[in-house]
MITI-336029 format. One line per field, with one value per residue (C-alpha): residue number from 1; residue in three letters; x, y, z. Coordinates in pm, 1 decimal. Each point is the difference from the previous one (the first is absolute). Last residue first. Layout:
seq [NUM:...] .
type [ALA:...] .
xx [X:...] .
yy [Y:...] .
zz [Z:...] .
END
This chain:
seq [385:384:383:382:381:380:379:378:377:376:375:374:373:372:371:370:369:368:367:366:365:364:363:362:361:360:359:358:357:356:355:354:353:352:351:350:349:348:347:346:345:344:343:342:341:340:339:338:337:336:335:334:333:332:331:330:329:328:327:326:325:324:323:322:321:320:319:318:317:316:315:314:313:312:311:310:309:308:307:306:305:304:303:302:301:300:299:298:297:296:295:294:293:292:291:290:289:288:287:286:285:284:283:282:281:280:279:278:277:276:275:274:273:272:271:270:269:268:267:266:265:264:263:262:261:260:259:258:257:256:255:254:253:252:251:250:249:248:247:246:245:244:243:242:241:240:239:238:237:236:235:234:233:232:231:230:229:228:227:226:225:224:223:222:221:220:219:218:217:216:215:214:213:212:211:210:209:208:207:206:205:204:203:202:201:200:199:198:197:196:195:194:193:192:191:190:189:188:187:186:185:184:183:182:181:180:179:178:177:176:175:174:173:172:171:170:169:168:167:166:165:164:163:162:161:160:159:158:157:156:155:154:153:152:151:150:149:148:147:146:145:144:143:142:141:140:139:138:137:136:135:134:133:132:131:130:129:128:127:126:125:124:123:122:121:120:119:118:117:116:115:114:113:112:111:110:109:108:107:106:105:104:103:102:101:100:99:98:97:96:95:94:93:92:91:90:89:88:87:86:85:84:83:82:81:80:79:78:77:76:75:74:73:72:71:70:69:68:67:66:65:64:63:62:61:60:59:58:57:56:55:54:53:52:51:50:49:48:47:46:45:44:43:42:41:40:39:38:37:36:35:34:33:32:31:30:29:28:27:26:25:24:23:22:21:20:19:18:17:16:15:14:13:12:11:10:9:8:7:6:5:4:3:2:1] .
type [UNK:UNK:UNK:UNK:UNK:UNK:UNK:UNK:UNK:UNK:UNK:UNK:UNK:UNK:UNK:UNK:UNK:UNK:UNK:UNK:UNK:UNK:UNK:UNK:UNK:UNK:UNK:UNK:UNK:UNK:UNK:UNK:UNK:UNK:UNK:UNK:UNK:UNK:UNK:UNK:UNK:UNK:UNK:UNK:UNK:UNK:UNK:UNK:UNK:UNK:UNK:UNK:UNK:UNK:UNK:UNK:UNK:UNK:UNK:UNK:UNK:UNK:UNK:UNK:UNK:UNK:UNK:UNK:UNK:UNK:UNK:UNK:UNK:UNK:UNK:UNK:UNK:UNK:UNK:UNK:UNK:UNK:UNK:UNK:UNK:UNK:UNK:UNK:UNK:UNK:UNK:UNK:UNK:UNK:UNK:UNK:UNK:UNK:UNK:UNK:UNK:UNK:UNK:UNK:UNK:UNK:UNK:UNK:UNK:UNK:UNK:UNK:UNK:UNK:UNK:UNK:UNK:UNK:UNK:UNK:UNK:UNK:UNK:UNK:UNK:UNK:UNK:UNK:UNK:UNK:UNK:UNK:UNK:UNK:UNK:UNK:UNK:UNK:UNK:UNK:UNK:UNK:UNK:UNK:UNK:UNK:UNK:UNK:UNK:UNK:UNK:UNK:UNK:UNK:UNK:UNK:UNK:UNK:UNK:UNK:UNK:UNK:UNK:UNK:UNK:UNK:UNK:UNK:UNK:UNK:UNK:UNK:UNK:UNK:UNK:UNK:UNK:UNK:UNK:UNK:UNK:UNK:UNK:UNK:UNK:UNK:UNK:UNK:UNK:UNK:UNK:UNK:UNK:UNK:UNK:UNK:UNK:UNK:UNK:UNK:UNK:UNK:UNK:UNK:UNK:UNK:UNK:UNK:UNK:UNK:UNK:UNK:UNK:UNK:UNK:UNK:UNK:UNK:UNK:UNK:UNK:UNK:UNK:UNK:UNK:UNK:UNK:UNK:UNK:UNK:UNK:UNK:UNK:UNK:UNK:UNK:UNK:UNK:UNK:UNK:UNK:UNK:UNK:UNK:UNK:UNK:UNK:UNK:UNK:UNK:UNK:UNK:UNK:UNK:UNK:UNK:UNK:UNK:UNK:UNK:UNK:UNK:UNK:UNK:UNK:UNK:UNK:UNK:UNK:UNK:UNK:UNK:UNK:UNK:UNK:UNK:UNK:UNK:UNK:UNK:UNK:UNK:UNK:UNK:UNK:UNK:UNK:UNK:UNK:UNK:UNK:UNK:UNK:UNK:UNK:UNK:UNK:UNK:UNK:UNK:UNK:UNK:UNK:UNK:UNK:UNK:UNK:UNK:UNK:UNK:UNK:UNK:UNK:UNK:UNK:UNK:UNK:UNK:UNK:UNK:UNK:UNK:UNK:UNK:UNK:UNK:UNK:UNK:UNK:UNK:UNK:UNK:UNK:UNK:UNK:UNK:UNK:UNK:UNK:UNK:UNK:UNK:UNK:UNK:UNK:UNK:UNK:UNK:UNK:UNK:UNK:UNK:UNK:UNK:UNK:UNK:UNK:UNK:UNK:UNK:UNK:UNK:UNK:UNK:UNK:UNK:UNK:UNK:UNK:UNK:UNK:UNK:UNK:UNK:UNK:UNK:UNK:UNK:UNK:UNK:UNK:UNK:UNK:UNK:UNK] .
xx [3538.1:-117.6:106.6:-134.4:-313.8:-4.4:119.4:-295.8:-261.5:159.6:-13.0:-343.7:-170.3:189.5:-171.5:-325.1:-68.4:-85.9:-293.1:-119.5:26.9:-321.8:-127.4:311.1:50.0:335.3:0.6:175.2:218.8:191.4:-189.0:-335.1:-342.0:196.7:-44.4:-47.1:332.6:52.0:302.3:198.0:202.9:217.2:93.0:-124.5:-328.1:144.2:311.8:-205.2:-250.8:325.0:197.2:-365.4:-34.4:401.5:-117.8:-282.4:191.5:286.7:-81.0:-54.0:-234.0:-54.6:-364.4:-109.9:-394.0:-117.7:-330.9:-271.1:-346.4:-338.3:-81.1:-22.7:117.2:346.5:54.7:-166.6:221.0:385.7:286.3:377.7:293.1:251.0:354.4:356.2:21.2:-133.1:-403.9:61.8:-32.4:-227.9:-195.9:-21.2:-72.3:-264.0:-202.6:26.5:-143.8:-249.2:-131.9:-16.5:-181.4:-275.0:-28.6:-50.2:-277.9:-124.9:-55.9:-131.2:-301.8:-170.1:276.5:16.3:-402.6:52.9:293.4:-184.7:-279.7:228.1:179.7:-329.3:-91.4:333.5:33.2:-342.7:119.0:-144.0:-25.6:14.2:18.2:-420.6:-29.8:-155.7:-244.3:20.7:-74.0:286.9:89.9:-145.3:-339.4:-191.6:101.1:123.0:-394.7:-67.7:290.1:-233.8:-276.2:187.3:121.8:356.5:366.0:191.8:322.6:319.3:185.9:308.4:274.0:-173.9:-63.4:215.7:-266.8:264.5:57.1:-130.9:-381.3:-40.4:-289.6:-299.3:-281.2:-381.2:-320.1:214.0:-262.8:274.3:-67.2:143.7:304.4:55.1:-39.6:312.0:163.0:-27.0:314.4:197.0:250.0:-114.5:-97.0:228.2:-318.1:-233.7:-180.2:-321.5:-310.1:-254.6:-396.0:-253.9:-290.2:14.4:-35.8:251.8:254.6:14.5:-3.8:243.7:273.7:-78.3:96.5:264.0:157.6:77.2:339.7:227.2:166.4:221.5:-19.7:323.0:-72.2:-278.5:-410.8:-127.8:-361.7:-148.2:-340.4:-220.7:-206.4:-128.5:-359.8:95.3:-49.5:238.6:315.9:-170.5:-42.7:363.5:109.7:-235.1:147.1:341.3:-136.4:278.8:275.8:70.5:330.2:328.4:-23.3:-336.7:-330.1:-250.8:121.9:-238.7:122.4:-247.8:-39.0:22.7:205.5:384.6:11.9:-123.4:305.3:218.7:-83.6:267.2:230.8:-129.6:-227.5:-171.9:113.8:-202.2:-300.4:-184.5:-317.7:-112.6:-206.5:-146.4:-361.9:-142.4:-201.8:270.6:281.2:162.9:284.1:-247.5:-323.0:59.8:-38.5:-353.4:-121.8:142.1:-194.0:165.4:104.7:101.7:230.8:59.0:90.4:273.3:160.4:13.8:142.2:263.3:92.0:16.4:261.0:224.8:-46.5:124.9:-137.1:-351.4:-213.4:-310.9:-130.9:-305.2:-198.2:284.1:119.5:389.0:-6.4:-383.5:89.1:295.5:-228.8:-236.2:229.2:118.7:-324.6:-93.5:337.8:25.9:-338.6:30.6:336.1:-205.0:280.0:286.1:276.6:391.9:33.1:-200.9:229.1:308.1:-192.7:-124.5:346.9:173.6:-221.1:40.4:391.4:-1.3:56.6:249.3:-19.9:-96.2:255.1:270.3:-256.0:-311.9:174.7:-45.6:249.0:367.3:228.1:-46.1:312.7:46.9:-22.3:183.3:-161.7:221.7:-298.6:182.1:91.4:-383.2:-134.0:285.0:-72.3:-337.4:35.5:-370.9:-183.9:-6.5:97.9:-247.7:170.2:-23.8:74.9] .
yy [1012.6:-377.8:-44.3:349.9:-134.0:-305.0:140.4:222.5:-217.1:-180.7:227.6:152.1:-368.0:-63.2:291.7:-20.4:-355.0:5.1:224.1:-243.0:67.1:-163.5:371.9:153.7:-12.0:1.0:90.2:-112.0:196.9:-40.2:-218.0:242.2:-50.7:-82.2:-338.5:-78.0:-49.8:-392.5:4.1:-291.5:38.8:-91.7:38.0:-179.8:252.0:324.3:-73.2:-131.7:325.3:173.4:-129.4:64.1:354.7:43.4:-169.5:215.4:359.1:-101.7:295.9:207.9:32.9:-229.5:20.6:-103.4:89.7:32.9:-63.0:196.4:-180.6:112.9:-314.3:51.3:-348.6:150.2:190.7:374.8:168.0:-30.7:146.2:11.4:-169.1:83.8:-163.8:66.2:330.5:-96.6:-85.6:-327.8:133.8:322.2:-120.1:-357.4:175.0:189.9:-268.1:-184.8:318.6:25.0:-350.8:48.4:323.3:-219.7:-308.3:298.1:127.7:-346.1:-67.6:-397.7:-152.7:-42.4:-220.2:-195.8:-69.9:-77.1:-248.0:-160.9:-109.4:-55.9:-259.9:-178.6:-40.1:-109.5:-282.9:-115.5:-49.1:161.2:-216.1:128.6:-359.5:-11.5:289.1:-138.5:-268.7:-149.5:175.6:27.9:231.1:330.7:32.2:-31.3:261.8:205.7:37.7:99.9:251.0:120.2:14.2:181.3:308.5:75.2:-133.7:-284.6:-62.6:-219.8:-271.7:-217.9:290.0:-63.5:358.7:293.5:197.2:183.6:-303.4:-374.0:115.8:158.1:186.4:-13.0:197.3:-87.8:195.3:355.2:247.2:275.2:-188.2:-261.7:215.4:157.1:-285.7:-231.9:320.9:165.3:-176.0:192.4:-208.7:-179.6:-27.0:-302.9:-285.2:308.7:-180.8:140.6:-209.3:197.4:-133.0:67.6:107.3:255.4:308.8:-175.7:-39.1:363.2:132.7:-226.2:76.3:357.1:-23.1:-239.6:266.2:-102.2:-36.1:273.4:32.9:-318.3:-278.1:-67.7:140.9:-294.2:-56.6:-222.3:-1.7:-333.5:45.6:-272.8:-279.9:169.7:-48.9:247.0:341.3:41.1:54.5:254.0:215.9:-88.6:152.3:302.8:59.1:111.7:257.1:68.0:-260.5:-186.2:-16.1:-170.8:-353.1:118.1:-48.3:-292.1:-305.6:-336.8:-294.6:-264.0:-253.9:-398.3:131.5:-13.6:326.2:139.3:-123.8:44.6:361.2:56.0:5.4:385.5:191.7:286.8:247.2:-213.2:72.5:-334.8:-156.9:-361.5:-154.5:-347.7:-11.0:-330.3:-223.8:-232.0:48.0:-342.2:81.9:30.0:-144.1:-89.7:408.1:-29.6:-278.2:226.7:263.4:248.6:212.8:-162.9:255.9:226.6:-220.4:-172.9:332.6:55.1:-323.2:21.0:353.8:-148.5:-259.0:296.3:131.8:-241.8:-376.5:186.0:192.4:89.5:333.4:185.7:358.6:165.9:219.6:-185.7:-148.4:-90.6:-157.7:-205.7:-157.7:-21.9:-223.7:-170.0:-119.2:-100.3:-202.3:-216.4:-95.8:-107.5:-119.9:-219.8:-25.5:-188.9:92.4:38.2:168.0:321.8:71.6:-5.0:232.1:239.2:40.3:37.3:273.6:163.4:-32.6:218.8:-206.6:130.0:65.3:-118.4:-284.0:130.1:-118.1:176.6:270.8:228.5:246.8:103.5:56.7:-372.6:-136.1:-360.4:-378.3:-209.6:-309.9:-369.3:-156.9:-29.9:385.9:72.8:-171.0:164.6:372.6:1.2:106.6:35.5:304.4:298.4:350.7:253.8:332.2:-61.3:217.5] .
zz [-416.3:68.2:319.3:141.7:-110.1:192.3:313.8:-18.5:-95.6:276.0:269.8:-63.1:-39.5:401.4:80.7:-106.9:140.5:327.1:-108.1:-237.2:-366.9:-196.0:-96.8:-35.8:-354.4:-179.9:-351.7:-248.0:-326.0:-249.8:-254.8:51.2:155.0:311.1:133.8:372.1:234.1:161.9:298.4:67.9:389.4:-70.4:-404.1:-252.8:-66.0:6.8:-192.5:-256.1:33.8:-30.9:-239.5:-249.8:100.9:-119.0:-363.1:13.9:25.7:-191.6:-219.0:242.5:330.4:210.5:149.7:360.4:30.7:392.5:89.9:168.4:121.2:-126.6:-227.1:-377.1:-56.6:-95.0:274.0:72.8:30.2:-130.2:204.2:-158.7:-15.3:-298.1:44.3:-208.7:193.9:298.5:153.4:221.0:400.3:-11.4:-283.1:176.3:358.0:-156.3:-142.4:326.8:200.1:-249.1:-5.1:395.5:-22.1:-243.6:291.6:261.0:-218.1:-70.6:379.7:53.1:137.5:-292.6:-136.4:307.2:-40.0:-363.1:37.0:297.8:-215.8:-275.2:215.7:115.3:-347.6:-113.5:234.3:-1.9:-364.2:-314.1:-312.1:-353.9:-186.7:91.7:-181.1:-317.0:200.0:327.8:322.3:204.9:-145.1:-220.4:-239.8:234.8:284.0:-297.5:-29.8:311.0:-62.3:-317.5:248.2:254.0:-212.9:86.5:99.3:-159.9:228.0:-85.4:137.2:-77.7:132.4:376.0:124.2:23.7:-141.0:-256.3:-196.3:92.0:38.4:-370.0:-74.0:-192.0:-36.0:-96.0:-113.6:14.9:128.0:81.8:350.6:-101.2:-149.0:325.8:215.9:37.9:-183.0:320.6:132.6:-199.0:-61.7:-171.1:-344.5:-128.0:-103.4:-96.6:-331.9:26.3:-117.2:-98.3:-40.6:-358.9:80.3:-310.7:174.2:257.9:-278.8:-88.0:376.6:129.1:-307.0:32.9:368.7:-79.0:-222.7:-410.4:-89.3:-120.9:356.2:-81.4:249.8:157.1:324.7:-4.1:-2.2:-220.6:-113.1:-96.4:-127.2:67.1:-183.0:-326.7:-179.8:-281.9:-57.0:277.7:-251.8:-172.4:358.6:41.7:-301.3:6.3:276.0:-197.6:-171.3:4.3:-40.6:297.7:110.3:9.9:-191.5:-213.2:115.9:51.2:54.4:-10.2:175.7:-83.9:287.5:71.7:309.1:-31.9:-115.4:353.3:193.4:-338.2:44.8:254.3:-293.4:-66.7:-223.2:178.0:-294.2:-226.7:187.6:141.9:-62.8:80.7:-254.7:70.9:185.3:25.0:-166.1:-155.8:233.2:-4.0:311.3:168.9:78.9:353.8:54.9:-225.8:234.7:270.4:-74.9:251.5:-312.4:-308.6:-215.8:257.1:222.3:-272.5:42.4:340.5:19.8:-251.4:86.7:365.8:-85.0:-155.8:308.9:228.8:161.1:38.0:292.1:-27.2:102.1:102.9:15.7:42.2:282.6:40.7:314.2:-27.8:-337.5:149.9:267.7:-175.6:-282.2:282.2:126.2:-345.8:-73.4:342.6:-42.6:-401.1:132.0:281.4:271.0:119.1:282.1:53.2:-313.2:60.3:251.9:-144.7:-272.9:257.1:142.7:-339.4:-36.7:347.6:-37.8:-353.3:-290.5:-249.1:-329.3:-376.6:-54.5:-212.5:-339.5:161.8:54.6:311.2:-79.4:-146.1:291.2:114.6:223.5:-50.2:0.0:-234.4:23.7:80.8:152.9:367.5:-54.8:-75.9:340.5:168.8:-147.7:75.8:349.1:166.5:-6.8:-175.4:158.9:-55.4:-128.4:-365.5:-290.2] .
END
């Protein structure tokens, strides 16, 4: 839950386009528009746009700048983190060369394989897919088998790019640690690329997994950072961000598409410094307090609402699961999300794991906003009992 209010109105520019705008109980989607700009970030990126620059300037400084802010070593910033599993990717396959960097996509001469446990399979993976690269899975959908490190250790017989490790509440605990993970494919020489695009909060996680010995980590800048929705953040060692450097825009080449406006850059920069700034234990009480208003407000006989930690990206904020129970159960859940999102104001819940039930997750609710999602989550449900 937020506490920060955004600036600017965006509800005229969205009325005059005919969008449905509304309130978001489910969380900082990508496809409902990430979340909400604090004033300093829209500031910087206002700013940013009434001047011109180098970008390969513009980029280093800002990638200091972030790194220093965050204790790693350095950063490069990219147009989201699906972008930067692309770049961090196609790093490890060229380096700084940039002869070799212009090379792609033919990747005669290079590295290929990319390594990921079965368990870390996700659509994300397009972003490294896409690559002229051999996907190889070790594992089995949920765990790996013991000896399971043998596995991996097989798998790195081979001249290999990376492997991606993926880090997510949804992971299953079967899978092999990142610590094991690190130690493995470092014996080998082999880098890691962690996949952390949703792990914040906590902050720390900008340098915990880093300083695990993690070669690269990506985040998302448009989620939890506030920041523009169109950036990301790859964090670690600085030759391989050297070699993002290369790889990325404006230079031409494979990631030239993947461009990164003064815009963005400045935005993140403030993103990260706001972030830094801000309480997570009063953020976390604030969750509560919401969680226990719904169960206090919406929990009746035909109602279940109850407290869920952590949410479903394994992030340490409570949510609240609504379930109806019966056999009616998901046709009721169903009137209600409809009701819930054509009414006034329209209101977007998350998915439950299960027909009749969805969650609603404070983490994109501003504070101005709690009561008015109390009232009509419960006017809505006492219309359909």
């Amino acid at each position: 839950m937020t506490s920060t209010a955004s600036a600017g109105n965006p509800k005229s520019i969205y009325k005059s386009l005919g969008v449905r705008t509304f309130i978001n109980a489910a969380g900082s989607y990508t496809r409902l528009g990430g979340s909400r700009m604090p004033a300093p970030v829209v500031e910087a990126m206002r700013a940013a746009a009434s001047g011109f620059v180098e970008i390969d300037e513009l980029q280093a400084r800002v990638g200091e700048r972030i790194a220093a802010l965050t204790h790693n070593q350095a950063a490069y910033v990219t147009c989201g983190a699906a972008a930067g599993l692309f770049v961090a990717t196609a790093a490890c396959m060229t380096g700084t060369d940039q002869a070799r960097a212009r090379q792609l996509p033919d990747p005669r001469g290079l590295p290929t394989r990319v390594v990921v446990q079965r368990a870390h399979r996700n659509p994300y993976d397009y972003a490294v897919r896409t690559l002229p690269i051999e996907l190889v899975e070790i594992g089995f959908p949920n765990l790996i088998a013991p000896p399971g490190e043998w596995e991996l250790t097989q798998a790195l017989t081979l001249p290999t790019v990376a492997v991606l490790y993926v880090v997510g509440g949804w992971v299953p605990p079967g899978a092999l640690s990142l610590e094991r993970v690190l130690a493995i494919a470092h014996e080998r020489g082999v880098p890691v690329i962690v996949d952390a695009a949703a792990q914040l909060p906590p902050k720390e996680n900008l340098w915990r997994f880093t300083q695990m010995g993690a070669d690269l980590v990506i985040f998302s800048g448009g989620k939890d950072l506030r920041g523009p929705q169109s950036s990301g953040l790859i964090l670690g060692r600085p030759d391989l961000i050297a070699a993002c450097a290369v790889i990325g825009a404006p230079h031409h080449g494979i990631g030239r598409p993947l461009k990164v406006g003064k815009e963005e850059l400045a935005g993140i920069a403030a993103a990260v410094e706001w972030y830094m700034e801000q309480d997570e234990e009063s953020r976390a009480r604030s969750a509560e307090d919401l969680v226990g208003g719904l169960i206090e407000r919406l929990e009746r006989p035909t109602v279940a609402v109850e407290r869920r930690f952590p949410n479903e990206a394994g992030q340490p904020i409570a949510r609240a699961l609504v379930r109806f129970p019966g056999i009616n159960g998901a046709a009721r859940r169903d009137r209600v999300v409809g009701l819930l999102r054509t009414g006034v104001p329209s209101i977007e819940v998350g998915p439950g794991e299960e027909p009749d039930c969805f969650y609603v997750n404070p983490m994109a609710v501003e504070a101005d906003e709690e009561e008015i999602l109390l009232d009509r989550l419960d006017t809505v449900l006492r219309d359909v009992e």
